[in-house]
C-alpha positions in Angstrom: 8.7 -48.2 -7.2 12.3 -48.9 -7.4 11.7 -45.5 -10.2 10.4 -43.3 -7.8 13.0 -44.3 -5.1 16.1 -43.0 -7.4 13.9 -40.1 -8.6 13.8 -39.0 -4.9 16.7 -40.0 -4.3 18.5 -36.9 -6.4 16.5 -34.4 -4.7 19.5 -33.3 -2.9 21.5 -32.9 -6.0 19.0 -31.6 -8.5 17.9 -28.5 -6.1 21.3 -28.0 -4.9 22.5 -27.3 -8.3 19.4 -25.3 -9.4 19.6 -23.3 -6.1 23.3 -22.5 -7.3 22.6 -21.5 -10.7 19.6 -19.0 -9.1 22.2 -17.2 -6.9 25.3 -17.3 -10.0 22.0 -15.6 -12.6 21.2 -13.2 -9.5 24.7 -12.3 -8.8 25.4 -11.4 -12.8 22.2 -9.5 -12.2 24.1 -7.0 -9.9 27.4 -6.7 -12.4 24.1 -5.3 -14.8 22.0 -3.4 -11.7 19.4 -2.4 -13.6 17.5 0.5 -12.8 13.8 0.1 -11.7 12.0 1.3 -8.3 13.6 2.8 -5.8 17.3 2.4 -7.0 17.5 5.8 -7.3 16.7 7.0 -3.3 19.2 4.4 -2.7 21.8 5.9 -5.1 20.9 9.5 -3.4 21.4 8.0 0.0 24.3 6.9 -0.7 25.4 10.1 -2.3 24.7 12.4 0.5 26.0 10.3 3.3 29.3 10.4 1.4 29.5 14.1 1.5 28.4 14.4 5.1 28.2 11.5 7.7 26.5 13.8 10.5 24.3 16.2 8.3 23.3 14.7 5.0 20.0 16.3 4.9 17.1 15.4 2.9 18.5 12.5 0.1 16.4 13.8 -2.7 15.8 17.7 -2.0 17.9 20.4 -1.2 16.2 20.5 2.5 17.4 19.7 6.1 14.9 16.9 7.1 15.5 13.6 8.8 14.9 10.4 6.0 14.2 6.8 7.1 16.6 5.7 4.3 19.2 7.0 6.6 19.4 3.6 8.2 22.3 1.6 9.9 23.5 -0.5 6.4 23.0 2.8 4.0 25.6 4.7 7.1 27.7 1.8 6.3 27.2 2.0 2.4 28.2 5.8 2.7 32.1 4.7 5.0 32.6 2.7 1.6 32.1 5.3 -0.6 33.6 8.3 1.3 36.7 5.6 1.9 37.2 4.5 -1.2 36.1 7.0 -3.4 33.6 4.4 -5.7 30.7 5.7 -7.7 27.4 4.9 -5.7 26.5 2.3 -8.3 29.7 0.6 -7.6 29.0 0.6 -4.0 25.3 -0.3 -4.0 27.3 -3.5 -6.6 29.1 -4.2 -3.3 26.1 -4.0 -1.1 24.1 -5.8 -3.1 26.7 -9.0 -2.8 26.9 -8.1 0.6 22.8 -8.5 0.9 22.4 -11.5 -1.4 25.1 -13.5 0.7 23.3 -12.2 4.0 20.4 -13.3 2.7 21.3 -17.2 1.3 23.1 -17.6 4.4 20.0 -16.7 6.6 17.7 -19.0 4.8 20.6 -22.1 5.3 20.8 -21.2 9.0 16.8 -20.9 9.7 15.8 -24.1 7.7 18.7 -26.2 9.4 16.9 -25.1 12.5 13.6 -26.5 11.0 15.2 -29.8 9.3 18.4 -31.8 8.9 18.0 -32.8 5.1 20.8 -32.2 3.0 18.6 -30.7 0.1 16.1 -28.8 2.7 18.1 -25.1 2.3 18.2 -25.5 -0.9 15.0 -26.8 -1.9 13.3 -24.0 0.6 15.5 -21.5 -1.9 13.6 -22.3 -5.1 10.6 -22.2 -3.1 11.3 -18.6 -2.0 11.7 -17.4 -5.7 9.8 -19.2 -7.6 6.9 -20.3 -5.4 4.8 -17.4 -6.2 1.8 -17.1 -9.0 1.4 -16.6 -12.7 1.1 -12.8 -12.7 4.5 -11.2 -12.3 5.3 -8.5 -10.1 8.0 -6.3 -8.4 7.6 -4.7 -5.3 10.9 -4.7 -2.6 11.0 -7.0 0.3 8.9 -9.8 -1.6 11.0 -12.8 -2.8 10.4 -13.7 -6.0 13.1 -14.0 -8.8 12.5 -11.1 -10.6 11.3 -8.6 -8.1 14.7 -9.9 -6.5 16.8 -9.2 -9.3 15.2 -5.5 -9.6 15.8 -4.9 -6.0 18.9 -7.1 -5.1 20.9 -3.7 -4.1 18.1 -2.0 -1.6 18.4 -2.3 2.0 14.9 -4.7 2.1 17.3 -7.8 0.8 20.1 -7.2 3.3 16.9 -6.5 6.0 15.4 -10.2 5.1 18.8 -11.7 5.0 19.4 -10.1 8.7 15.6 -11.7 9.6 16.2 -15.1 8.6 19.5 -15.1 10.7 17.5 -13.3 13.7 15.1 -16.3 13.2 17.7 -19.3 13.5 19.8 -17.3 16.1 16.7 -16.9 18.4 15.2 -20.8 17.7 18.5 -21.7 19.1 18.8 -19.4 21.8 14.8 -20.3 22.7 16.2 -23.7 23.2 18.9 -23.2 25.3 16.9 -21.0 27.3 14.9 -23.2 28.4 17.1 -26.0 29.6 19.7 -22.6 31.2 19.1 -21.4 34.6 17.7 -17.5 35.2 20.2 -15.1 35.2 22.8 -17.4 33.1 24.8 -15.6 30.5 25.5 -18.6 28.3 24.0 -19.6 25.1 20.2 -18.8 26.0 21.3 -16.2 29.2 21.0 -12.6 29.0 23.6 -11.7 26.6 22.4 -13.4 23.8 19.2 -12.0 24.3 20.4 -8.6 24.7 22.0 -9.0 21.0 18.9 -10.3 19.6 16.6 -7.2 20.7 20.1 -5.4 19.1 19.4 -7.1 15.6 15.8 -7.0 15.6 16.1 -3.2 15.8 19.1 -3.3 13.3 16.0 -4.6 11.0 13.6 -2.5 11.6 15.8 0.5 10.9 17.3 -1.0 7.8 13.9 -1.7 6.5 10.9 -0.8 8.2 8.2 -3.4 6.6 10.7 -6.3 6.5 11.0 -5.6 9.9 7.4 -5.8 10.7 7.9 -9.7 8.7 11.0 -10.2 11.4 9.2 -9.3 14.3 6.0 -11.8 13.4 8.4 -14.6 12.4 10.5 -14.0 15.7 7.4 -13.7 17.9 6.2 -17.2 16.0 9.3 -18.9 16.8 9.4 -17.7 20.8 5.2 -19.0 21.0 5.9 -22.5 19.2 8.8 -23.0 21.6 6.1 -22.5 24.6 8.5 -21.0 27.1 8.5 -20.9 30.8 9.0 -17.2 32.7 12.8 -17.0 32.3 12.5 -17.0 28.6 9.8 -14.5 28.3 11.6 -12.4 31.0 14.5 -12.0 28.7 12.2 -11.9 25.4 10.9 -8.3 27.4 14.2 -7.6 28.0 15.6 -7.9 24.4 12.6 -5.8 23.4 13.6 -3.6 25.9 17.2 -3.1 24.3 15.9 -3.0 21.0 13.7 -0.3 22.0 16.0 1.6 23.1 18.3 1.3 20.2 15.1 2.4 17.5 15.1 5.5 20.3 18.3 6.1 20.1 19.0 6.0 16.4 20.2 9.7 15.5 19.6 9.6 11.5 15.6 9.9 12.3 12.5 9.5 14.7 11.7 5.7 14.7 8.6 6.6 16.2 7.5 9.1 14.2 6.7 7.1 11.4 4.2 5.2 13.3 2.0 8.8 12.2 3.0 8.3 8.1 0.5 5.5 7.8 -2.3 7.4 6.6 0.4 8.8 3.9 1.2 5.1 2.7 -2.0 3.8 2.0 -2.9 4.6 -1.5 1.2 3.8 -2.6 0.2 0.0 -1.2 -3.5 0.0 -2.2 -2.1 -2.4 -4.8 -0.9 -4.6 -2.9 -4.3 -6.0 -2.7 -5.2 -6.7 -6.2 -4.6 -9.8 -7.8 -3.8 -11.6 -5.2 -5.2 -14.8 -6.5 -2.8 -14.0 -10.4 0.3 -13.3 -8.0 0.0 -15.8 -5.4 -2.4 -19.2 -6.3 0.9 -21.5 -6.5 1.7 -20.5 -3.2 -1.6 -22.8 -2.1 0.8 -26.0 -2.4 2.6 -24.7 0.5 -0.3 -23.5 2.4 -1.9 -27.3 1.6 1.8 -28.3 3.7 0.9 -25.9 6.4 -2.6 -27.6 7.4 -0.7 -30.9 7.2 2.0 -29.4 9.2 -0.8 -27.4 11.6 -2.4 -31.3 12.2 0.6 -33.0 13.0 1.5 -30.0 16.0 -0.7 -26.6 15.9 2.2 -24.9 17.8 4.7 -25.2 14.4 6.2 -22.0 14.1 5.0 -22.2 10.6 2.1 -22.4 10.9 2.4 -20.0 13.4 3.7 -17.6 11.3 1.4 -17.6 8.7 -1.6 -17.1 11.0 -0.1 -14.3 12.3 0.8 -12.6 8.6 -2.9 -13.4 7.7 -4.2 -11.9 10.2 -1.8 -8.4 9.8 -2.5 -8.3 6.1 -6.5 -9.2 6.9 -6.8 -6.6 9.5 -5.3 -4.3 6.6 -7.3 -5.2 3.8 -10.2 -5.0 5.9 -9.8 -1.5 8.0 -8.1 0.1 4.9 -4.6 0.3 5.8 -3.1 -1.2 2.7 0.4 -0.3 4.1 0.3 -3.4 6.5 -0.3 -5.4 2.8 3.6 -5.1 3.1 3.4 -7.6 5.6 2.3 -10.5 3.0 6.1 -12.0 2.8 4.8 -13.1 6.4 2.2 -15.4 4.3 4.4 -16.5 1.4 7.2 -17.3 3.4 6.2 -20.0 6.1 4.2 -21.2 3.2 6.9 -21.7 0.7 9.5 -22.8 3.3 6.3 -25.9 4.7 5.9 -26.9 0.8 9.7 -27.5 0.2 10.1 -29.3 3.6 6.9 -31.7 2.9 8.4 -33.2 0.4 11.9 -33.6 2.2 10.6 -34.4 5.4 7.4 -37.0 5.0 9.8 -40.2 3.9 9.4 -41.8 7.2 5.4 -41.0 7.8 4.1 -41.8 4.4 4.4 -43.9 1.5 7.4 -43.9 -0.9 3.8 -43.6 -3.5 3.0 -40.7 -1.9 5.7 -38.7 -1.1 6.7 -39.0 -4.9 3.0 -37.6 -5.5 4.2 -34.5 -3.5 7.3 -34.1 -5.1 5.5 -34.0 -8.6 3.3 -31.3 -7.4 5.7 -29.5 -5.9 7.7 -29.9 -8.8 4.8 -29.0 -11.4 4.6 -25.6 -9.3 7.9 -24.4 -9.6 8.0 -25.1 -13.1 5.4 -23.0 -13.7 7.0 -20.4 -11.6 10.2 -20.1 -13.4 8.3 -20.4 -16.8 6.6 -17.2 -15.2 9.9 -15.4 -14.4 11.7 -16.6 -17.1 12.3 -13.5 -18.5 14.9 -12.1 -15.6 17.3 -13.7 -17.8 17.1 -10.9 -20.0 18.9 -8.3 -17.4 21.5 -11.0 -18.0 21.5 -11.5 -22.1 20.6 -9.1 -24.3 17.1 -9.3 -25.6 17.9 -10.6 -28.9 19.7 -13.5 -27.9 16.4 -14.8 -26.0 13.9 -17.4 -27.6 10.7 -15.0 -28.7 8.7 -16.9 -26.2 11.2 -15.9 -23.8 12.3 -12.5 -25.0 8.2 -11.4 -24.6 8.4 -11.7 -20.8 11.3 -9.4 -20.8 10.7 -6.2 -19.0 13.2 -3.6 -19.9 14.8 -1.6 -17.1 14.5 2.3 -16.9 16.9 4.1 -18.9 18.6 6.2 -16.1 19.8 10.0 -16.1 23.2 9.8 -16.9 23.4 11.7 -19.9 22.8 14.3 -17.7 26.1 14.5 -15.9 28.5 16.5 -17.9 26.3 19.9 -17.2 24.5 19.0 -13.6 26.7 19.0 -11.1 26.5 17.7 -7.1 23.9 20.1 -5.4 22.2 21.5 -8.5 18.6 21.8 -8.5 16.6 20.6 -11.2 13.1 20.8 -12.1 11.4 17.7 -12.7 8.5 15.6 -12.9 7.6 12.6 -10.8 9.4 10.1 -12.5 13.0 11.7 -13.5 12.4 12.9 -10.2 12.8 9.1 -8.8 16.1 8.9 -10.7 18.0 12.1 -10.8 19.3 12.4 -7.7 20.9 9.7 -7.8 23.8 10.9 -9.5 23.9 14.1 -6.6 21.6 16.7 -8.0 18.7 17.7 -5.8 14.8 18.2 -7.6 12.3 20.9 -6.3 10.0 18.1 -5.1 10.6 14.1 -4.1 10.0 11.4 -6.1 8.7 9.4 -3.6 6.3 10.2 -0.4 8.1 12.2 2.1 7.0 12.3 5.8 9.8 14.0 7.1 9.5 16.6 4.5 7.1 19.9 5.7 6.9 21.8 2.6 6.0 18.4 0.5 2.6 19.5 -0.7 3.9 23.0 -1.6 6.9 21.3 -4.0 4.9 19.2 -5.6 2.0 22.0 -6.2 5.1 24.3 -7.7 6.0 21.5 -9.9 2.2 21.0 -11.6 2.1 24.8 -11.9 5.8 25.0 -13.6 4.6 22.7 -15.8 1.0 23.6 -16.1 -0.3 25.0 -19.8 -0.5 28.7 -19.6 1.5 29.9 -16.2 3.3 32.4 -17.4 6.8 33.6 -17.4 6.5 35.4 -14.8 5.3 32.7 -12.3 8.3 30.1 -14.0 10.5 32.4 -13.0 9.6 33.1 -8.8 9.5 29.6 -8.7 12.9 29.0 -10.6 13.9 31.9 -7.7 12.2 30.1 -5.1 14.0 27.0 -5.0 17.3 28.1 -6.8 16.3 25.7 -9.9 19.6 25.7 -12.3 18.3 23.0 -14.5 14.8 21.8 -16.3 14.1 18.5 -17.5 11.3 17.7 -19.8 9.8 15.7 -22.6 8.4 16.6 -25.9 8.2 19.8 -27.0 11.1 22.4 -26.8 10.3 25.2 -24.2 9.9 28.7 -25.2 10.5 30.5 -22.0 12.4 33.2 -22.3 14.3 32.1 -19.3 16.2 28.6 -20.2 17.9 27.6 -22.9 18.7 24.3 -24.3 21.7 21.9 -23.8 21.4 18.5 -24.6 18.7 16.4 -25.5 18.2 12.8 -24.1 16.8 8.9 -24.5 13.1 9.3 -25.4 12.8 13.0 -26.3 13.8 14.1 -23.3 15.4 17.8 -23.2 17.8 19.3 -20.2 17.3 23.1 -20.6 19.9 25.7 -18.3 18.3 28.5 -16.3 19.5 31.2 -17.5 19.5 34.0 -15.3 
């Protein structure tokens, strides 16, 4: 006994310390930034905002459309590099320290709201990345170490990092609101409710689906806290102000994008598959939930993750797989329960026991770090790894830079889909986006140009009106060298690539 007592007695050290060496790997992760995903729309983003603050256009063609990655943080992102003149890599470096210390922060402020153990943030921080399932994944605005390292500079971290702080801010302000009298504009009066429905739209519009996890984790927290008609009364009016503020955003239509579902579905359809491979360790926390759920069914936990389940059900179900990006609403409230169960049950249950649960919960997150191991590898180079170690190593993208001495801000090049998601990130424009486009009219008519550019057998001719059509200065391809009369070549890049100049 007197074994397990010392054991559990350095759980506030031990997860402390591994907690810290998670954020040091994650934060020589961004000194690296490799490029996967969506790095590149953030890169353009960035780009165009630092050329023009009130028109920037379209990020990734040479088009004047509204763009949803036009949000508050990216406007913010854009002052620093119009101010200081950094590349955008070196600024997204900056926003992604920015985001990872929003985002640590957040989860120590929302646990202390849900327990007063030392080792409870910390704990709840290893549960978050490594709490997940043996089939490894990346997709942004899920948690997990390695889809966190490959997305660390987007806006969906500094989005969750905002949610967790709208979470402890309002738990607080719920509580307060309920012992303050109507009207008060103290702790839980009007004006801190006013700045909540302020934040939760400053989520939304940094990152629409981690704002959709926000909402259901705020609307959790107000529901557990069973209010009287004060509190609602100001919850409608911080929903009110927040409103107001999506409405009022001038970058793009808030609203609009309501209508793009229909667009997003087969881009999430896989968000579906697997689920058991990506997500059967996260049962030890869902196990923590029922306890939790028996102990007091209005836990904002469990809370929580009913709501998330029933969002990402209602999804799976009706087929819109977009609302599958709502499935950090299931992980988290489970992951956070499963690190407070064995922090939290000293007092109810056996010293036996609660060791039990500490093995199991330890056991899991073995096996999740095993599983992720390999994110050490966009730290070390490959060769220095173990080979069992070095064979979960996924090598980041290459990147277009060998591109830059000849395309210049504003060109246009030809491309397909995938140096499409890449190249205009360091300024130059592509015929059509990289990435589904809402905003963009004339989407289906870029993209069909782009098959038939590349199409066997269009002819010269056709090349041509389209190279005229779209004032295309550059082509890049793979393979084999082009023999169009009309583009020559001028360098030749990683993998066979080839960057041809229109020549005119």
């Amino acid at each position: 006994m007197s074994v397990i007592r010392a054991a559990l007695r350095r759980t506030t050290v031990v997860p402390q310390v591994a907690a810290g060496l998670v954020v040091l790997l994650l934060v020589l992760v961004i000194v690296r930034l490799p490029w996967a995903g969506d790095l590149g729309v953030h890169a353009a983003t960035v780009q165009r905002l630092r050329h023009s603050l009130v028109d920037p256009g379209n990020p990734l063609v040479d088009a004047d459309t509204p763009s949803p990655y036009y949000s508050p943080w990216m406007l913010v992102l854009g002052c620093v590099a119009r101010v200081t003149g950094f590349s955008v890599f070196v600024v997204l470096r900056v926003g992604a320290v920015v985001g990872l210390g929003l985002l640590v922060s957040g989860v120590w402020r929302y646990v202390r709201t849900l327990s007063a153990h030392r080792a409870a943030p910390a704990l709840v921080a290893l549960c978050l990345v490594f709490l997940w399932g043996t089939s490894l994944f990346t997709w942004s605005g899920f948690l997990g170490l390695n889809s966190l390292a490959l997305t660390v500079s987007y806006p969906s971290v500094f989005a969750l990092g905002l949610a967790f702080h709208l979470w402890a801010w309002l738990a607080g302000v719920v509580r307060a609101g309920a012992r303050a009298r109507e009207g008060a504009w103290g702790a839980g009066g009007w004006g801190a409710w006013l700045g909540l429905g302020v934040l939760w739209a400053g989520v939304l519009l940094c990152h629409q689906f981690s704002g959709v996890v926000a909402s259901l984790g705020a609307l959790a927290v107000v529901v557990a806290a069973r209010p009287g008609r004060a509190v609602w009364l100001r919850v409608g009016g911080a929903v009110a102000v927040g409103a107001g503020v999506l409405w009022g955003w001038p970058y793009y239509d808030f609203f609009a994008l309501f209508g793009a579902a229909g667009d997003l579905e087969a881009v999430h359809r896989g968000l579906y598959r697997d689920l058991v491979g990506r997500y059967w360790l996260v049962l030890v926390g869902v196990a923590a939930l029922v306890w939790r759920g028996v102990r007091e069914r209005w836990d904002p936990l469990v809370l929580f993750f009913v709501l998330g389940v029933a969002v990402v059900g209602v999804g799976g179900v009706s087929g819109h797989y977009s609302w599958g990006r709502a499935l950090p609403a299931v992980v988290i409230p489970a992951q956070i329960a499963a690190a407070l169960a064995v922090v939290e049950v000293g007092e109810r249950v056996s010293w036996r026991w609660r060791g039990v649960g500490a093995g199991v919960l330890g056991g899991a997150l073995v096996v999740g770090v095993w599983t992720q191991v390999g994110t050490l590898g966009y730290v070390v180079p490959r060769a220095v790894l173990p080979e069992v170690v070095a064979v979960k190593y996924r090598a980041p993208w290459v990147g277009y830079h060998w591109v830059t001495p000849w395309v210049k801000y504003g060109d246009v090049v030809m491309a397909r889909t995938f140096p499409a998601r890449q190249i205009p990130a360091y300024g130059a424009y592509t015929v059509a986006p990289g990435y589904p486009d809402f905003f963009l009219p004339d989407e289906g008519r870029r993209e069909a140009a782009v098959r038939r550019y590349f199409a066997v057998g269009t002819s010269g001719g056709v090349r041509r009106g389209i190279v005229e059509a779209y004032r295309v200065r550059w082509v890049v391809d793979r393979g084999v060298v082009r023999r169009d009369a009309g583009v020559r070549v001028v360098a030749w890049g990683p993998g066979g690539e080839v960057l041809y100049e229109v020549v005119r």
